[in-house]
C-alpha positions as CSV (number, residue, x, y, z in Angstrom):
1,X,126.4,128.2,130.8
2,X,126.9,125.5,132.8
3,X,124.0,126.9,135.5
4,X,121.3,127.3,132.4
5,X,121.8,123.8,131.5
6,X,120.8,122.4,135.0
7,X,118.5,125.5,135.3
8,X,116.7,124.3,131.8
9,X,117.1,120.3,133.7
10,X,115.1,121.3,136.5
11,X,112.4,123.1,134.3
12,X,112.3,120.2,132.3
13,X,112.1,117.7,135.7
14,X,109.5,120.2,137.4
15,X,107.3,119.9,134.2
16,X,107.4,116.1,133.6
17,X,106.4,115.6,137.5
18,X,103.5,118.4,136.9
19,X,102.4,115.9,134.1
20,X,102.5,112.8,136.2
21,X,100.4,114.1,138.7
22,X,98.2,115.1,136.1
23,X,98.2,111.6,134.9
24,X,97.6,110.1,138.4
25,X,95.1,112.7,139.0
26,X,92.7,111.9,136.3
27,X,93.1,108.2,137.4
28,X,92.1,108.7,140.5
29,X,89.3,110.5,140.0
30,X,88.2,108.0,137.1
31,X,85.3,107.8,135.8
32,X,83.6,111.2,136.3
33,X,81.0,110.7,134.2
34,X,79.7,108.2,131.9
35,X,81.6,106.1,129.7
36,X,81.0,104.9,125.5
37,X,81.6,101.3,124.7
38,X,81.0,101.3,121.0
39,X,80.3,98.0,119.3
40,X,81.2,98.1,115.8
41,X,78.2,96.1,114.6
42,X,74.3,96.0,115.2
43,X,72.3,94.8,117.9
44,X,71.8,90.6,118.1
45,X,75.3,90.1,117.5
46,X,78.1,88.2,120.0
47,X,79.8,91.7,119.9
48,X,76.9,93.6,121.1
49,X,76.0,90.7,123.6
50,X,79.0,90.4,125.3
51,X,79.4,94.5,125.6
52,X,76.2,94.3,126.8
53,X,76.7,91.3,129.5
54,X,79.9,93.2,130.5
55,X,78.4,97.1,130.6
56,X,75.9,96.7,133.8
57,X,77.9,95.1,136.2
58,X,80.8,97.2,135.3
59,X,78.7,100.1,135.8
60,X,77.8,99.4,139.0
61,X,81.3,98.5,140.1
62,X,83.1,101.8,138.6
63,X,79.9,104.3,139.8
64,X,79.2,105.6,136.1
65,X,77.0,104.3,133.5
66,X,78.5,102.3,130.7
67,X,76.5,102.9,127.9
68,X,76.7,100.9,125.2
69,X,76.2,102.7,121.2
70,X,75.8,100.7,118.4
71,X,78.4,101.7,115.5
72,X,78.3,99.1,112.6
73,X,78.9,98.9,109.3
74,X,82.2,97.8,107.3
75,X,82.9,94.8,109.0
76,X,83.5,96.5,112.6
77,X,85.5,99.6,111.0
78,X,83.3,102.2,111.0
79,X,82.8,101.8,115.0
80,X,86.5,100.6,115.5
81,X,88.0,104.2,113.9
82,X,85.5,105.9,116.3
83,X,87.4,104.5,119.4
84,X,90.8,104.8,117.8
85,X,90.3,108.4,116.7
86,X,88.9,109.3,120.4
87,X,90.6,111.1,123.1
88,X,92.9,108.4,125.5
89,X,90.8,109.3,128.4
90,X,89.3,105.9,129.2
91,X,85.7,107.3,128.3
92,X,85.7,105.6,124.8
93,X,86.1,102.3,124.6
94,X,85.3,99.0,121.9
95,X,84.6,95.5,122.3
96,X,86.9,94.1,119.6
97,X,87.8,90.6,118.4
98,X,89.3,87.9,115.5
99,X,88.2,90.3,113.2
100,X,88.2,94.2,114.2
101,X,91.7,93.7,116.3
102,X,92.9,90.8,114.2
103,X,92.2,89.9,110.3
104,X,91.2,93.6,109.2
105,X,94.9,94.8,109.8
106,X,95.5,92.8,106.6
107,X,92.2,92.2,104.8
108,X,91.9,96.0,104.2
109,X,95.1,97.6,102.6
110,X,93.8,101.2,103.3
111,X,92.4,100.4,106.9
112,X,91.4,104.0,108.5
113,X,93.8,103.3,111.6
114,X,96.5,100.7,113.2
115,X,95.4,98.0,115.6
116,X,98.6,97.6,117.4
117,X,99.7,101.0,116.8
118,X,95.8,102.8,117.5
119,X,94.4,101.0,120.3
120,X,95.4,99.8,124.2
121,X,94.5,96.0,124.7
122,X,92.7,96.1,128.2
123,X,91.6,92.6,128.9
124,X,90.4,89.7,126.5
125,X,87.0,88.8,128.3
126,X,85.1,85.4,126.4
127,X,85.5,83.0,123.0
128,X,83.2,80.9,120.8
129,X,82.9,78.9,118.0
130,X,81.1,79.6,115.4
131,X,78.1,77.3,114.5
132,X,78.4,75.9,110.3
133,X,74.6,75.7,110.3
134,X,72.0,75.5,107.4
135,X,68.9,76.4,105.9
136,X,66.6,73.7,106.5
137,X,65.7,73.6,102.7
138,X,69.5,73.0,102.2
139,X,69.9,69.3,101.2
140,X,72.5,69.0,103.4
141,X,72.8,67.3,106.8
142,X,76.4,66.6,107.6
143,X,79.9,68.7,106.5
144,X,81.2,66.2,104.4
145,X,77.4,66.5,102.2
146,X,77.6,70.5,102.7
147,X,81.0,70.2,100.9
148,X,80.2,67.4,98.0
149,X,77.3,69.6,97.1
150,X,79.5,72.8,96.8
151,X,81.7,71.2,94.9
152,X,78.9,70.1,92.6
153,X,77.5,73.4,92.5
154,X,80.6,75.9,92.3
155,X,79.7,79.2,93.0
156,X,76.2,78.6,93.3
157,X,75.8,78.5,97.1
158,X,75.3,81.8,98.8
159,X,76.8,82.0,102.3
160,X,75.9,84.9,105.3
161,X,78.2,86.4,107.0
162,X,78.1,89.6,109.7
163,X,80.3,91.5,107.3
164,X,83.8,91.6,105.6
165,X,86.8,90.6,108.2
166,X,84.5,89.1,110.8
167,X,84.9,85.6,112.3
168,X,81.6,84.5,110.3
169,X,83.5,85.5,107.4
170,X,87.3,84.2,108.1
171,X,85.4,81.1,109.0
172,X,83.8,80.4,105.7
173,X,87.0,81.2,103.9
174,X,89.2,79.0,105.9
175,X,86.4,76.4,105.1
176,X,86.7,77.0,101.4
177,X,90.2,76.7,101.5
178,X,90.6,73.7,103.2
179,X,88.0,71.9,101.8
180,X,88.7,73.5,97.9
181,X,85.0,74.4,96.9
182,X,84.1,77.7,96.5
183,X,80.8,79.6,97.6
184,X,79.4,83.0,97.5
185,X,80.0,85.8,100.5
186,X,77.0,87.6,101.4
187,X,78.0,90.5,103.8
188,X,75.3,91.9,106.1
189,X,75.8,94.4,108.6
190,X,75.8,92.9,111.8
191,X,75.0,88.3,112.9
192,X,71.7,90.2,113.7
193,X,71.1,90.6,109.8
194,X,72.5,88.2,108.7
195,X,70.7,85.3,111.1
196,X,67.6,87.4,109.9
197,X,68.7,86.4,106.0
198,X,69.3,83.1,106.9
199,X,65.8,82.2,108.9
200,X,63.8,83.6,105.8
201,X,65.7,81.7,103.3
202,X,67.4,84.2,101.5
203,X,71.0,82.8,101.9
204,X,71.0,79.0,102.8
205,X,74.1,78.9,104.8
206,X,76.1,80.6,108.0
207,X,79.2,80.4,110.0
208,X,77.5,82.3,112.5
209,X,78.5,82.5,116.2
210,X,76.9,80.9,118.8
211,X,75.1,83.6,120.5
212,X,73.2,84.2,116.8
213,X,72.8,80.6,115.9
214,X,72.5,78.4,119.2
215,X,68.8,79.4,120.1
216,X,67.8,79.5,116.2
217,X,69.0,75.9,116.0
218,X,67.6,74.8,119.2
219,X,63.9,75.8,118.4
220,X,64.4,73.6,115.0
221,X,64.4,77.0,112.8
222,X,68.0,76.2,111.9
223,X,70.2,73.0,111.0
224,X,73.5,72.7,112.7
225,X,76.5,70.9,111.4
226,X,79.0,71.4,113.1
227,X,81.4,73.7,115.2
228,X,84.6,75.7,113.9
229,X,86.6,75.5,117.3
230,X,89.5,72.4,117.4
231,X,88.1,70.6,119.6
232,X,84.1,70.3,120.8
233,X,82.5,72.8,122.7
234,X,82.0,72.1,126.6
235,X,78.5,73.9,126.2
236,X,77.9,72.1,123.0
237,X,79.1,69.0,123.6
238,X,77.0,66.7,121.1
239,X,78.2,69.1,118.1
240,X,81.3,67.6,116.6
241,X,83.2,69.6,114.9
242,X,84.2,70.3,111.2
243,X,87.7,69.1,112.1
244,X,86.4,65.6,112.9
245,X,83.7,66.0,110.5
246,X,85.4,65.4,107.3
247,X,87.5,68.4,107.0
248,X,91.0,67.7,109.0
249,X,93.2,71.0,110.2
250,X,90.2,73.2,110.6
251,X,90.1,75.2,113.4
252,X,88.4,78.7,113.6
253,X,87.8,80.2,117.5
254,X,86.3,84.2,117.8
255,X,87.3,85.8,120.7
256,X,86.5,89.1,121.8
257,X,88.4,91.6,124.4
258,X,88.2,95.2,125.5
259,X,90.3,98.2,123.6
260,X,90.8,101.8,124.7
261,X,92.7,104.5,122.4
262,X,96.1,104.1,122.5
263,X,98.0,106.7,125.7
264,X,94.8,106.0,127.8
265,X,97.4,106.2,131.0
266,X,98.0,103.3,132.3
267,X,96.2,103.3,136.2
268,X,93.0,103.5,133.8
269,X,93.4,100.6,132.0
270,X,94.4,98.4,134.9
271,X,91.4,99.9,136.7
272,X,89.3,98.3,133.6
273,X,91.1,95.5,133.4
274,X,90.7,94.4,136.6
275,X,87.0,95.6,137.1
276,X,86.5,93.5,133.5
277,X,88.1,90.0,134.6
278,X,86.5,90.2,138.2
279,X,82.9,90.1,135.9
280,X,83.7,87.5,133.2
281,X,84.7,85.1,136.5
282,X,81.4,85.8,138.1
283,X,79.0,82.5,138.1
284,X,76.3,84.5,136.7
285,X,78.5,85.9,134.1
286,X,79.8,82.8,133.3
287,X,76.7,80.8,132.8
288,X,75.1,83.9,130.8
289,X,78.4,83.3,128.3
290,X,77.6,79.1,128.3
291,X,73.9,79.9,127.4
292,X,74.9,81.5,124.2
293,X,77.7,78.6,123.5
294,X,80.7,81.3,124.5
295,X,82.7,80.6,127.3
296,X,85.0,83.4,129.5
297,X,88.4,83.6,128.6
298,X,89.9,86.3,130.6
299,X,93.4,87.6,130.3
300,X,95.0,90.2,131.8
301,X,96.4,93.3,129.8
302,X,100.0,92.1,129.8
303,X,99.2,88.5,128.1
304,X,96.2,90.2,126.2
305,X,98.7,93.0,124.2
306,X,101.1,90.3,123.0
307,X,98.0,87.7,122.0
308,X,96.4,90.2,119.9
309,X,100.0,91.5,118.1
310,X,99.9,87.7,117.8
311,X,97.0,87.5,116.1
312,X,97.8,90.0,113.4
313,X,100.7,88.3,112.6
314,X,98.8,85.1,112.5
315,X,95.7,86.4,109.5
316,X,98.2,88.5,107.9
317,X,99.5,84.7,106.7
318,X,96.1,83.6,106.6
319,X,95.1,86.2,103.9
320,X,98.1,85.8,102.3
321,X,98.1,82.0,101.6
322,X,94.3,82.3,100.8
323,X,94.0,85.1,98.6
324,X,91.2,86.4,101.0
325,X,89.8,89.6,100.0
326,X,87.2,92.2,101.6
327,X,85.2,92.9,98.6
């Protein structure tokens, strides 16, 4: 009896080594071919910009194309499940942020997957503010007028926002919260859309993100107010921000960061990870990032998986204390 137990061990050792070399195996030969990044939302967003910035250099530093597929709709979720239903081979991947990987773990009760039980943080790469801007044929020219004439109009002023869940939308209800006036969410499908909306007048007001509302604002289509970060953005320093603006406590920053399935073994993600960083802390990178009002913000996989868990924890009480809702 006593043989067949250490016979079954051995079996059982010989086995778990066979699959450890087939772990290290695929790592070393990773990639082999090329590799998804799926962006939950359309073209023109900061999403699909930073996946974009990220995918060429990282293609020619890992010898396999990057390519990047556009997946929107549903706030991020319909591209997000994509990634968390995929195989943990490293050939799937998502750029995620605030809102995929943070606020839609609680906004949606019947969310499609889990983002900390789903997905494998790889590397947080940039954050922005988002940009309160207006309509210029919005009366309005300051936060503390945006907010006297919401609350003189209740429920009158339509707002954009890149969809359910995303940081344009947690932004406006934070803002509605604080400052106890209550507008109207338009969802669109992307900051692409929704910018679009905006410029032709069809919704008069945006928390958009910098990299959708920076270049609208600075050709004079566009009327920024002010910024959603805590404190004023190093690349826009001369926008103060809704904090100081008549609206104390506010605070809103989107960041974004690169997910794989969860099991992707492990040699693969720090090969991404550190491939990832090295590019967000190029000059070039860095100054693409500034242009659009974003700035790297690189962590490293074991800071990045407890910052996201983090995260979750931190909307969860968000949409709790603020009724927030995705419909």
């Amino acid at each position: 009896m006593q043989e067949t137990v250490g016979r079954v061990w051995r079996l059982v050792a010989v086995l778990a080594g066979c699959a450890m070399c087939g772990h290290i195996s695929a790592a070393e030969s990773y990639p082999a071919k090329p590799i998804r990044m799926v962006v939950g939302f359309p073209p023109g967003g900061f999403v699909d910009f930073t996946a974009r910035v990220v995918s060429a250099p990282l293609s020619t530093a890992i010898g396999q194309q990057v390519v990047v597929e556009n997946r929107g709709g549903a706030g991020g979720i319909v591209g997000t499940e994509i990634v968390a239903r995929a195989a943990p081979d490293g050939y799937t991947l998502t750029v995620g942020s605030a809102g995929t990987h943070g606020v839609n773990q609680s906004l949606y009760p019947k969310l499609p997957y889990n983002v900390l039980r789903d997905f494998q943080p790889i590397a947080r790469l940039a954050d922005a503010p988002s940009i309160l801007a207006v309509h210029p044929s919005l009366p309005v020219r300051s936060v503390k007028e945006l907010i006297a004439l919401a609350r003189a109009r209740p429920g009158q002023i339509n707002y954009a926002s890149a969809g359910s869940g995303t940081s344009t939308h947690l932004a406006a209800v934070l803002f509605e919260h604080l400052a106890r006036v209550k507008l109207v969410h338009v969802p669109f499908k992307g900051g692409g859309p929704a910018i679009v909306a905006l410029l032709a007048g069809e919704v008069p007001v945006t928390f958009g993100t910098a990299a959708s509302v920076s270049p609208q604002t600075k050709a004079g289509k566009l009327r920024a107010l002010a910024v959603t970060a805590g404190k004023r953005s190093a690349v826009l320093p001369n926008l103060p921000t809704i904090a100081e603006s008549g609206l104390p406590g506010y605070e809103m920053l989107n960041w974004l960061g690169l997910f794989a399935p969860a099991g992707t073994p492990r040699a693969i993600v720090e090969k991404l990870n550190s491939e990832s960083l090295r590019i967000v802390r190029q000059p070039d990178v860095a100054a693409r990032f500034q242009a659009q009002g974003a700035e790297p913000s690189p962590l490293a996989t074991d800071a990045f998986a407890p910052f996201v868990k983090s995260e979750v924890e931190k909307w969860a009480k968000v949409v709790a204390a603020t009724g927030m809702s995705a419909e």
